[in-house]
N, C-alpha and C positions, 0 to 999 in steps of 0.2 A: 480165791477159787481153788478147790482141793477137788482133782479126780479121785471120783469111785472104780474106775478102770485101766488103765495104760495098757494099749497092747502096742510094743517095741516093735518093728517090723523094720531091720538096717537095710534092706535089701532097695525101699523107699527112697533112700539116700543114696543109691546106685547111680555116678555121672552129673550130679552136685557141685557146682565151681569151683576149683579151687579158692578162690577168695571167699566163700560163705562156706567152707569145708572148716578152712582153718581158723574165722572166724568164733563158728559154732563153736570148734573144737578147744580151742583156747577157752570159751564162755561155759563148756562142761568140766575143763580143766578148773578154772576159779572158784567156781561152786564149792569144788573138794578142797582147793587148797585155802579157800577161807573158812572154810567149816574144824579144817586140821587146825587152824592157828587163832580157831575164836576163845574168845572169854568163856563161851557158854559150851566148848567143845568137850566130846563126849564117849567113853571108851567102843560102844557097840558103835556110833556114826565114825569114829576112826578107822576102823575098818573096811567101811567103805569109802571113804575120803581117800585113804592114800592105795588103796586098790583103784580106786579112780583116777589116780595120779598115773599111777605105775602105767596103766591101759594109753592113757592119752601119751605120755613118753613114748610107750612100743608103738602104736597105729596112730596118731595125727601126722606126723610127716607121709608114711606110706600109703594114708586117705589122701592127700593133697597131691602128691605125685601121681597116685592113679585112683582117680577118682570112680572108675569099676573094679575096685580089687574089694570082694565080698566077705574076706577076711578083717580088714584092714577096716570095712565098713562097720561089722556087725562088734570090733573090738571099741568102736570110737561110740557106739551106741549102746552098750555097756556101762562106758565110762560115762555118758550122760546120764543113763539113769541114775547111776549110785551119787555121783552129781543133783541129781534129783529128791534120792535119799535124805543126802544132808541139807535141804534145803527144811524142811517142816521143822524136826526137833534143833536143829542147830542155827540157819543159814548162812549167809553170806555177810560180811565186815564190810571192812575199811575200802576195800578194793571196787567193789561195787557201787557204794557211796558217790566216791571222785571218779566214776565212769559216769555217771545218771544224768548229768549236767549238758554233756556232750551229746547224748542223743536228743534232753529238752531242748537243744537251743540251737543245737546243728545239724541235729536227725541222722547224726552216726551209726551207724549200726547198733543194737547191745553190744553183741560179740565183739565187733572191732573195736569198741570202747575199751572195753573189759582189756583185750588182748595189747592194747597201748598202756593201760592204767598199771599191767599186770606185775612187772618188773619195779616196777616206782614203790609200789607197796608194801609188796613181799619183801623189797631190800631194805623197807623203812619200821618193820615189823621183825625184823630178823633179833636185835637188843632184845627184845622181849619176848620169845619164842626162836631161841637160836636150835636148839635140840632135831625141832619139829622141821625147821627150815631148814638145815642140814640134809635133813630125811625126806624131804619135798623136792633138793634139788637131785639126791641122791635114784627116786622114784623116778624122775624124768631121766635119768642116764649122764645127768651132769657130776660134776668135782662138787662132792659134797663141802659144803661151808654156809656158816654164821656171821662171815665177815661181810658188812652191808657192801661195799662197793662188788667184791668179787662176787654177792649174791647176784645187786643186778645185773651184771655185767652176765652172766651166765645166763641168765635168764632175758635177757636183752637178747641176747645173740640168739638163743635159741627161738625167739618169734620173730626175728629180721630171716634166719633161715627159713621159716617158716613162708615169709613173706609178708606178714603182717606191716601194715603199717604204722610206725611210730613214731609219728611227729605229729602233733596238732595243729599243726601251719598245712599241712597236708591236706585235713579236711575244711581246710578254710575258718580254722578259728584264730579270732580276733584277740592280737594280747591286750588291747582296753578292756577285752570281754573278761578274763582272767580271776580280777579280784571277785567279779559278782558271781562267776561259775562257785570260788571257793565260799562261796556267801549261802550259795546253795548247796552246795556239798556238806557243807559244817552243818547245815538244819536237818539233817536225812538221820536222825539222834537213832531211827529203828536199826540202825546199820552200823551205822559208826560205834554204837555203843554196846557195840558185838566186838568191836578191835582192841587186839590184845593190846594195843598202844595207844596212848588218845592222839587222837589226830585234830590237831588246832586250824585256824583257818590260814595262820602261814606255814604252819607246813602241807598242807592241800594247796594255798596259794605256791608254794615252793617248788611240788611235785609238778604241778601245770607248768610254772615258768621252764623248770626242766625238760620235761616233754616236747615245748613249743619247739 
């Protein structure tokens, strides 16, 4: 389904829960930073990818804190759109993939999927797009780096401040459930075979067991 029209209206999102603020906000963050770090990634959608970055680093926290601050709103609705941008000629990898599993089988949120998955990815993508990842933590406000542990760790901490949750025992998933989640993640090939890294079904089954 492809709109003929989008008309942005942040003002909409004025008093938005915190938990489905930072949710979203994390799920328009993803958008950008799998579209920066895809195979098929593209110098005119890079522009809005990591200007999409940069927005959700400045306004997702100050959306979640004060969820009437009309600044803070219309900067996080911004970053969705260009989020949006990169979805047609680019879209979204690896990261979205090993989310899809947990809303078919537990009815997780997207967003809060995305926003538990988001860390695990990005740090497991970093060997093959260290440059870009550098630049991705550097746009959020974090210690720029390519080293996978300090990647997620950086990137961990900034969605536990957020609030996010990330543990998958949290939402009530099952570790028997684990191998057949990565059973379905590894077949999602429209997505996966957008990642700058190939992602096997133990290391998706790896990334789960970590998360759990």
């Amino acid at each position: 389904m492809l709109a003929d029209l989008a008309v942005v209206d942040s003002d909409l999102a004025l008093g938005m829960p915190r938990a489905i603020t930072v949710a979203t906000g994390v799920d328009a963050l993803a958008h950008c930073v799998e579209a920066f770090t895809n195979k098929k990634a593209h110098p005119f959608i890079d522009l809005y990818a990591l200007e999409g970055i940069r927005l959700a680093g400045r306004w997702l926290a100050k959306a979640a804190d004060n969820g009437h601050d009309p600044e803070a709103r219309a900067g996080m609705a911004l970053s969705s759109l260009y989020g949006g941008y990169c979805l047609g000629p680019v879209n979204t990898a690896g990261g979205h993939a090993v989310s899809y599993p947990l809303g078919a089988r537990y009815h997780v949120a997207h967003g809060a999927a995305n926003a538990l998955i988001f860390p695990h990815v990005l740090a497991f993508n970093a060997p093959a797009t260290p440059e870009r990842t550098a630049a991705i933590l550097e746009a959020l406000g974090l210690p720029a780096s390519s080293e996978p542990s300090k990647v997620f760790a950086a990137a961990h901490d900034w969605c536990v401040k957020l609030g996010c949750q990330m543990r998958l025992s949290t939402f009530g998933v099952l570790a028997a459930d684990l191998p057949a989640m990565a059973d379905e993640a590894h077949a999602i090939r429209r997505l996966l075979d957008n990642n700058p890294r190939d992602l096997s079904k133990a290391d998706i089954l790896s990334i789960y067991r970590a998360a759990f």
